[in-house]
C-alpha positions in Angstrom: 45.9 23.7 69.0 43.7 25.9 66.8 40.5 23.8 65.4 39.5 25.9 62.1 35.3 26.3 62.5 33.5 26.7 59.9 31.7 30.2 58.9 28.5 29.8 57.4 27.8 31.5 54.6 24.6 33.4 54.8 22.2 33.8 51.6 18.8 35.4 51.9 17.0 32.4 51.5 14.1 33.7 48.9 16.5 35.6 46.7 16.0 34.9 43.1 18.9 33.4 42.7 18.3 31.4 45.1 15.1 29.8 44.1 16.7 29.6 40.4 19.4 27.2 42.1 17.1 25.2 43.4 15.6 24.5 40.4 18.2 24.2 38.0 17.3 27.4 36.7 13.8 26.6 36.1 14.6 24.4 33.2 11.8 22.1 34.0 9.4 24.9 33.6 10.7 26.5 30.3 10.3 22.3 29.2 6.7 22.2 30.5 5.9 25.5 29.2 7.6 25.5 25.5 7.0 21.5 24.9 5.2 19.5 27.4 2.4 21.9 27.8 1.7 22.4 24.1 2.3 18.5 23.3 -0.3 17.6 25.3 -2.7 20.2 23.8 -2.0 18.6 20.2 -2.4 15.9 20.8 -5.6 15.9 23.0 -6.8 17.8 19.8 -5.6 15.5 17.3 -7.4 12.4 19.4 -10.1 14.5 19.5 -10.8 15.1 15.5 -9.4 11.5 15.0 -12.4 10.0 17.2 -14.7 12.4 17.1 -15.0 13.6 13.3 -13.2 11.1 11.2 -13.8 7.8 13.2 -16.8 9.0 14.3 -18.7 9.2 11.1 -16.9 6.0 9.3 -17.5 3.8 12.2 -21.0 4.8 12.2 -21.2 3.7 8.5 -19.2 0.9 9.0 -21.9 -0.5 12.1 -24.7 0.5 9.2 -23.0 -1.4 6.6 -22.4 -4.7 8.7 -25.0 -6.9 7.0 -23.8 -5.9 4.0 -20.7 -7.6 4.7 -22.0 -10.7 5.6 -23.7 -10.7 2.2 -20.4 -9.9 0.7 -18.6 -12.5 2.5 -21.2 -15.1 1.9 -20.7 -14.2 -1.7 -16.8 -15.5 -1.4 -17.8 -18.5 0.1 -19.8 -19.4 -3.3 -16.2 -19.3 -4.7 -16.3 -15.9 -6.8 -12.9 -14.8 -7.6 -11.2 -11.7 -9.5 -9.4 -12.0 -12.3 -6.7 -9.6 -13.6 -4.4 -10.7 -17.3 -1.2 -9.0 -17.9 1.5 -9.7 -20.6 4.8 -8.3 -20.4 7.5 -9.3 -22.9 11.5 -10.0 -21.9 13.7 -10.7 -25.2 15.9 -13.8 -24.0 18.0 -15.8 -26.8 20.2 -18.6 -24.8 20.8 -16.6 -21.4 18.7 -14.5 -19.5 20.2 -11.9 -17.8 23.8 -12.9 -17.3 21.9 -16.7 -15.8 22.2 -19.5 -18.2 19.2 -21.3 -19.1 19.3 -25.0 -19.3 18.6 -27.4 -22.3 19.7 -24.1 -24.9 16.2 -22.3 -24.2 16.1 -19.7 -26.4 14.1 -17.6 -28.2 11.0 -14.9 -26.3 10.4 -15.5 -22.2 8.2 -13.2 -21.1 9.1 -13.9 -17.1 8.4 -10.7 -16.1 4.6 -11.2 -18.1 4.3 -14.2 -16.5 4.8 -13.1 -12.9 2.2 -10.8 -13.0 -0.2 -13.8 -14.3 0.9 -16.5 -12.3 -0.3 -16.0 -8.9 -3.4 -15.2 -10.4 -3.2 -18.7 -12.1 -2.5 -20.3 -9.2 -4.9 -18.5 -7.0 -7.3 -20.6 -9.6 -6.1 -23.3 -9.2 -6.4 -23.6 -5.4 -10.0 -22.2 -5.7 -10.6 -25.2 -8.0 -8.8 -28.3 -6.6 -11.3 -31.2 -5.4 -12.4 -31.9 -2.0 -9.9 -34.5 -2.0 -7.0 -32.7 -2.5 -7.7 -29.9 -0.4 -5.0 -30.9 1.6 -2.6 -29.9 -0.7 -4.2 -26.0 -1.2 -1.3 -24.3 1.0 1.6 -26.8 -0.5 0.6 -25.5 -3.9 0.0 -22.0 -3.0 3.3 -21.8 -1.7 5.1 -23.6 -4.7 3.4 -20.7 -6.7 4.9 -18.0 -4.6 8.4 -19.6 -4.8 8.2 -19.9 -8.8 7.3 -16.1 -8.7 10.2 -15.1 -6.7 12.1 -17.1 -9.1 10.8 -15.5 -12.4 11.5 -12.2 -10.7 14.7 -12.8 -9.6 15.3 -13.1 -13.4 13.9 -10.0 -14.1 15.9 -8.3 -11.4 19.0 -9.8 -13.1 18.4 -8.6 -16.6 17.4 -5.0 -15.3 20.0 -2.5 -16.3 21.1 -0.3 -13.2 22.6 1.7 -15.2 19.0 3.3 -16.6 17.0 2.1 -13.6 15.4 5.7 -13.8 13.8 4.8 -17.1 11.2 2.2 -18.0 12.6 -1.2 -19.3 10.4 -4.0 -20.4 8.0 -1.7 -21.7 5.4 -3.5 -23.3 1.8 -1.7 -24.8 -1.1 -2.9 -25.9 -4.8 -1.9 -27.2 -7.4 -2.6 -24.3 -10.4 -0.4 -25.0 -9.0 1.8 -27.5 -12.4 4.2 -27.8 -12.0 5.5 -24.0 -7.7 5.8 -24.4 -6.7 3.5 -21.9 -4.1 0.4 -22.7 -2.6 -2.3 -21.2 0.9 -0.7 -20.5 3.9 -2.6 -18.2 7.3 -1.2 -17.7 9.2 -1.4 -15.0 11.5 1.4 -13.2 13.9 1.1 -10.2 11.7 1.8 -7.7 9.0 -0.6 -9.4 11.4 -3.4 -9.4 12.3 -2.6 -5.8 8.5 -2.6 -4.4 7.9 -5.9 -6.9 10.9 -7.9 -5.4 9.4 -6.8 -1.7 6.0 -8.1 -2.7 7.3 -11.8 -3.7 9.6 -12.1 -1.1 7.1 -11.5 1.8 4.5 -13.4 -0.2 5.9 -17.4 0.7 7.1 -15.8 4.1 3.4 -15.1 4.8 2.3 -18.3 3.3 4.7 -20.3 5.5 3.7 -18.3 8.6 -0.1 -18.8 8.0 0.9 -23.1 8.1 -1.4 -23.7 10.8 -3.4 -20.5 11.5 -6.1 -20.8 9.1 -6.0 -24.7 8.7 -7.9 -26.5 11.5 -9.4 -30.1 11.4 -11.6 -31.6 8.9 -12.9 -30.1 5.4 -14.2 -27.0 7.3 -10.5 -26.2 8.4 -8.5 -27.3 5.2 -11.6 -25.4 3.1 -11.2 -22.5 4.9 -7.1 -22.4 4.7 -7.6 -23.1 0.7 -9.6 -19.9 0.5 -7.0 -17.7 2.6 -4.2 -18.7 0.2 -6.1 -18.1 -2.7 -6.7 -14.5 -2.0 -3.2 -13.8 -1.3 -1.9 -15.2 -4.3 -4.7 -12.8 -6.0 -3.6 -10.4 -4.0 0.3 -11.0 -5.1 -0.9 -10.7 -8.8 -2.0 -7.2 -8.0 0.5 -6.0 -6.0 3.4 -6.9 -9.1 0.6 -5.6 -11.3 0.0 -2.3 -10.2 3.8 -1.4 -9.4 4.7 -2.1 -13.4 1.9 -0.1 -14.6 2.1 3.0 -17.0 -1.2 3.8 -18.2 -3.1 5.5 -15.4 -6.5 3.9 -16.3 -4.7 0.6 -15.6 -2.8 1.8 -12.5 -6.4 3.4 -11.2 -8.1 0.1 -12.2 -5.3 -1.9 -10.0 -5.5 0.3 -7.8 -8.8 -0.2 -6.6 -9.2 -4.1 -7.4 -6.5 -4.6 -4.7 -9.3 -3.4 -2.3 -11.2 -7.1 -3.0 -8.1 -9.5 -1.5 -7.9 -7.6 1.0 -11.3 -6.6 2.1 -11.9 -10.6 2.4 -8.6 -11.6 3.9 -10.1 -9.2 6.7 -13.2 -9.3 7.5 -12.9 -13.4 6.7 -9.9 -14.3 8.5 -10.1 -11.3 11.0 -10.4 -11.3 14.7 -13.7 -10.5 16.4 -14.3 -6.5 14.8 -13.3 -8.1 11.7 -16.5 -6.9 9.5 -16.3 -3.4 11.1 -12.6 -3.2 10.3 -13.0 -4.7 6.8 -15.9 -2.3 6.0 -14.5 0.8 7.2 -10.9 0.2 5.2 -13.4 -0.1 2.0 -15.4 3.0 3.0 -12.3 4.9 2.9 -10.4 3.8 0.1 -13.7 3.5 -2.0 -14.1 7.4 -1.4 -10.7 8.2 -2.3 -10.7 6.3 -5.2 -14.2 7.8 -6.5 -12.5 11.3 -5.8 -9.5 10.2 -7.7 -11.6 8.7 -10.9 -12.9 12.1 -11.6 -9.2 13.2 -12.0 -8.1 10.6 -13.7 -11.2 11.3 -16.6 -10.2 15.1 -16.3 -6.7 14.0 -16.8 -7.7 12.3 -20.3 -9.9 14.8 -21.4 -7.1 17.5 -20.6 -4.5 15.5 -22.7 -3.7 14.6 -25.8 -6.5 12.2 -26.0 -6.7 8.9 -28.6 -6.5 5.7 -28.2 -3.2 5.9 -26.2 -4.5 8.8 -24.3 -4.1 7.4 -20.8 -0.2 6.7 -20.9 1.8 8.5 -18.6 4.6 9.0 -21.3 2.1 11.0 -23.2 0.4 12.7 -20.2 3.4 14.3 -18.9 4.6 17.7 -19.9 0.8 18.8 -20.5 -0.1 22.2 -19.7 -2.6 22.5 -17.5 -4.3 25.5 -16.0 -3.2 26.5 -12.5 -6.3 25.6 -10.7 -7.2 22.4 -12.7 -3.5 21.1 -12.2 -4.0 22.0 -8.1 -7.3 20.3 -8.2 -6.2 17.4 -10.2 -3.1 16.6 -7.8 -5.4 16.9 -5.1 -7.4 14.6 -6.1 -4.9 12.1 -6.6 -2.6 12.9 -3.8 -6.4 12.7 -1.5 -6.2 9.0 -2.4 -3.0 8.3 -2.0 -3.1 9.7 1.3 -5.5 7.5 2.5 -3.6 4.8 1.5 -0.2 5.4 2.4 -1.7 6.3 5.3 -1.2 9.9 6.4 -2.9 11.9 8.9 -5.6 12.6 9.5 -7.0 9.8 7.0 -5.4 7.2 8.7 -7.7 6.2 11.4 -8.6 2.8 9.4 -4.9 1.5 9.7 -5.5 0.8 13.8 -8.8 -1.2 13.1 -7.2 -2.9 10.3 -3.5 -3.8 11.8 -5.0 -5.0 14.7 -8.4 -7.4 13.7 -6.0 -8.4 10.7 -4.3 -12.1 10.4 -0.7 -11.6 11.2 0.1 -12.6 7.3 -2.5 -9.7 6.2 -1.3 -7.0 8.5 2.1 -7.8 7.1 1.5 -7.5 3.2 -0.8 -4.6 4.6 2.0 -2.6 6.4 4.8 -4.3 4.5 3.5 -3.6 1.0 0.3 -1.8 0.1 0.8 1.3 1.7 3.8 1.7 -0.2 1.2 1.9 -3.3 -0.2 5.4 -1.8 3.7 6.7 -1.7 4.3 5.0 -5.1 1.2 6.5 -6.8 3.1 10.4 -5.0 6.5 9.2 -6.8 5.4 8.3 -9.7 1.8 10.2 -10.8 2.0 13.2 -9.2 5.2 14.4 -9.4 5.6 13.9 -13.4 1.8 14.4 -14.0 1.8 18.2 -12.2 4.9 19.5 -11.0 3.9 22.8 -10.1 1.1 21.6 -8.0 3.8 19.8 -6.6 5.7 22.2 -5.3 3.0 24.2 -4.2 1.9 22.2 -2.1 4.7 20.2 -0.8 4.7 22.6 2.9 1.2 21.5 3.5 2.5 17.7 2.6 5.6 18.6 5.0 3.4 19.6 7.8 1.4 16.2 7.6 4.1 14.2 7.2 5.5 15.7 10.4 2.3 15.1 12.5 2.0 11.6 11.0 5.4 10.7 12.3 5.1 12.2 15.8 1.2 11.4 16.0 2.1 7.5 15.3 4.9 8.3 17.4 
């Protein structure tokens, strides 16, 4: 019987081929070489400019500034508080929105009006309950939030979807009449979406913060009184500044939101609390500085009067090619920073992770939505063509903010 044995087949063993074979045809290299390779490069030099020249030079402020936090935060221990008014009128006669109301209530509701005032109320009246009812701070503050989720949820069912790309309850008033600026409220869809955000995540915060801030004895229940307090202020600002159509008011919003929130950190924060609240205000005050000279060459571009500051009026201007691109930088610079986009970002880290849970969550959850709000809704109507000329460079950071937080 004939056993077939087996020929080997002989290749030169360092052939090209060969060595290809072996390694799949060198498809590791071409990935080290085209991706790995230059990945790592990029991002050694984007750690590199985030640590060395941004968060270099605001942490060095923020270590110089340090007792001037303490003196800040001592301050909102003497019970200081901000206060922000807002009307906004909602015709009702006998049914609002589609929702019955009960006993035949009729006649003007201004819900929408009163949920921008309402946490502020509430916020004082937490800050000035007695010491023997401090106990009860955190079950008012969260009856407050649950009453504004209800007066929006009214205003959500009254809002027309069919125009949600136009303003409804508009409502304008005279503020300081000699500089052009006025109290103006409206509300859009994508306001109405960002408000309803900001009062549902408001109670959820509350309810999660039960026991966090509390404690035992007057030390503990004092302390939780003030925590609630400033995010009820906080609330007010956030509705506020997502219904606002005069850019004076939007810009004055806009950077009161900064006091809430500079407390609720470096207050309630963990250990680098101070250097993390200082170095979120450094930031934002120095965009917001850059954006207030806009905003006054915005005015004195426009139309001017007493209404000068509305965006209804502002839009359509024409501006000169490098005064729109410096204008839009301006704004979109500040913006930026709080959206956060790279490479102004570095003071999110700090923040998000000295924050209280509740904090980090309005923080992430909320506010920087006011930085791509502000993009949606100034910068694209107010200059267009700036817009468009510059939207690669905005590309090209978006790209590196999502793959460098990535």
């Amino acid at each position: 019987m004939l056993v077939p044995v087996p020929v080997p087949v002989l290749v030169p063993v360092g052939s090209t081929l060969t060595r290809a074979a072996r390694k799949d045809l060198y498809q590791d290299d071409v990935n080290d070489a085209l991706l790995v390779e230059p990945g790592k490069y990029l991002t050694r030099s984007l750690v590199y400019a985030d640590r060395q020249v941004v968060d270099g030079a605001v942490g060095g402020l923020g270590h110089s500034m340090a007792r001037l936090g303490e003196g800040v935060t001592a301050a909102f221990r003497n019970g200081r508080c901000v206060r922000a008014e807002g009307r906004v009128r909602a015709q009702v006669a006998g049914e609002f929105g589609g929702v019955a109301l009960p006993g035949g209530l009729g006649g003007t509701i201004r819900c929408d009006g009163a949920a921008i005032v309402l946490p502020l109320v509430g916020a004082a009246v937490v800050w000035s309950l007695p010491s023997s009812a401090r106990a009860w701070s955190r079950h008012v503050a969260i009856g407050v939030s649950l009453v504004e989720l209800v007066l929006a949820g009214l205003v959500a069912l009254s809002f027309d979807t069919g125009i949600a790309g136009t303003y409804q309850f508009s409502e304008v008033h005279e503020w300081i009449p000699a500089i052009g600026t006025s109290y103006a409220v409206g509300i859009d869809g994508v306001g109405l979406l960002l408000i309803l955000l900001s009062v549902v995540l408001t109670p959820l915060v509350l309810l999660a913060a039960w026991k966090e801030h509390g404690g035992g004895g007057a030390g503990g229940e004092d302390r939780s009184r003030h925590y609630v307090a400033l995010i009820l202020v906080l609330e007010t600002f956030m509705v506020a500044v997502f219904a606002a159509r005069d850019v004076f008011f939007f810009y004055v919003l806009f950077e009161a939101m900064l006091v809430p929130v500079y407390f609720l950190i470096g207050s309630f924060g963990g250990l680098q609390r101070r250097y993390a609240a200082v170095k979120f205000l450094i930031y934002s005050l120095a965009g917001g500085l850059v954006m207030l000279v806009a905003v006054i060459a915005l005015y004195l571009n426009g139309p001017g009067g007493p209404q000068g500051f509305l965006t209804g009026n502002l839009v359509g201007i024409e501006l000169p090619e490098l005064t729109e691109r410096l204008m839009f930088i301006a704004f979109f610079f500040a913006f930026a920073i709080k959206a956060p986009m790279w490479p102004v970002h570095t003071w999110l880290p700090d923040v998000a992770e000295t924050a209280p849970a509740g904090t980090s969550t309005l923080l992430v959850g909320v506010l920087d939505k006011v930085g791509t709000f502000g993009m949606l809704t100034l910068c694209l109507p107010l200059f267009p063509n700036a817009s468009r000329w510059a939207a690669p460079v905005i590309i090209v950071l978006a790209l590196i903010s999502i793959l460098y937080g990535a």
